[in-house]
C-alpha positions, 0 to 999 in steps of 0.5 A: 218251358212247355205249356200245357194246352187245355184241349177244351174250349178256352173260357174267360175266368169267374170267381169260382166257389169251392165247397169244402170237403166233408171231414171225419174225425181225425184219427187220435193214434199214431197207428192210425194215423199210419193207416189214414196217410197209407189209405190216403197214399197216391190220392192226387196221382190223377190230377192234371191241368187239363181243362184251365180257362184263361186266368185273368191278367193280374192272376196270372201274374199274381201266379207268376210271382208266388208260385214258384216260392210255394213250390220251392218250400214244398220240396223237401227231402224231410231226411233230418225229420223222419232220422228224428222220427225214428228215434222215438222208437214209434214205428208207427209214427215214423211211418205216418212222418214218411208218408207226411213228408210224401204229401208235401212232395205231392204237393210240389209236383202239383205246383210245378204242374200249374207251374208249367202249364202256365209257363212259369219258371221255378226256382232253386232257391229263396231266401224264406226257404233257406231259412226255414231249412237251415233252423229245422236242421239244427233242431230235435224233433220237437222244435223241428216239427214246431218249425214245420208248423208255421209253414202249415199254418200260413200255407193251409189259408193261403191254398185256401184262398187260391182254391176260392179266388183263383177264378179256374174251376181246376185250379180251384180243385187242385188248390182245395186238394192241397189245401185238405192235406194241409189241414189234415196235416195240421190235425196229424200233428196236433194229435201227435205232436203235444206228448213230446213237447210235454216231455219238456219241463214247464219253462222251456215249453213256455219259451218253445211257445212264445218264440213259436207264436212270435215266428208263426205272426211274423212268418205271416207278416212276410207271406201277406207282403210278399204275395199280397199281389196274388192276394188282392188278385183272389179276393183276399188282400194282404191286411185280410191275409195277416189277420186270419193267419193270426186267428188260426196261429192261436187256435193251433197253439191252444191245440199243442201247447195245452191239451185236454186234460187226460193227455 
């Protein structure tokens, strides 16, 4: 694989602070929602690696072992999702999940470009993301998006935690970026998501509710063991990683599970 060569001068790494971008309102509707991801589209198309210090050893290898897994999960087709989404007969909604699922492709292309650049093999496969495949594909639209959720919950604090403790200034930006979708990822479903599963009669939304916190915890759980190396490398640590993944799976299932009244 070929490795990207910073045409600048090659520093030494240093923990690097990002400022976190500026966040408006989310939009509340699916049409606009549609025009928000729309406005949004291609926003990453100018990204490069161009520039990268010399990470420090255990980052680097932190990278070399977690990478690849984050990239293999942001790949997919999103086929089985948008078929959901257009049963709802929202064409609104449709459009905004196509764009949702372009994002998460994005995404994908950003990781191998880090990939490459620090010359690390990606994979085809992984256990984490055979799983996660094979019970979206089984599942409505409702249960499919929930699943959804558990990896934009753990994904959005540990893209966070790259963009403050990688030690690169551009990787730290193209870590925020990512980390930004996620969250508006996070802010599209929970304004969306919520009248479908009050479609649901009070028993099976209150079992849809407990298995999803139970996946949410222990899909955490495997993340902060499995990546802890890369973790501790960033500043974060596996314990640390586990407890905020824990903070925000409640505050995300308050926001689904009971909106305000009115809704």
């Amino acid at each position: 694989m070929t490795t990207t060569r910073s045409p600048h001068p090659i520093h030494r790494s240093e923990r690097t602070n990002v400022v976190p971008l500026f966040r408006q309102q989310p939009p509340a509707s699916t049409e606009d929602w549609h025009a928000d991801f729309a406005i949004r589209a291609g926003a990453h198309t100018d990204v490069t690696t161009s520039g990268m210090w010399i990470l420090a050893p255990v980052v680097h290898d932190g990278l070399r072992r977690s990478l690849p897994t984050f990239q293999l999960g942001e790949m997919g087709t999103g086929w089985h999702l948008t078929k959901m989404a257009a049963r709802t007969g929202d064409l609104h909604y449709l459009e905004a999940i196509r764009y949702f699922v372009a994002e998460e492709q994005e995404h994908a292309r950003l990781l191998a470009l880090v990939c490459d650049a620090l010359d690390i093999d990606m994979i085809q496969e992984h256990w984490t993301d055979a799983v996660f495949q094979r019970a979206r594909r089984i599942c409505g639209l409702r249960a499919e998006v929930l699943i959804l959720l558990v990896a934009e919950v753990v994904s959005s604090r540990f893209y966070e935690i790259l963009a403050t403790g990688v030690g690169d200034p551009t990787l730290a930006r193209l870590f925020a970026r990512i980390h930004a979708d996620e969250v508006r990822h996070l802010d599209f479903h929970a304004a969306t998501l919520p009248a479908h599963l009050q479609q649901w009669s009070p028993a099976p939304r209150r079992f849809a509710r407990t298995v999803w916190n139970a996946t949410a915890i222990g899909a955490a759980a495997v993340v902060a063991w499995d990546h802890r190396k890369l973790l501790r490398a960033c500043n974060s640590g596996p314990v640390r990683f586990f407890r905020d993944c824990t903070q925000r799976i409640r505050s995300t299932d308050t926001r689904f599970f009971d909106p305000p009244e009115g809704d």
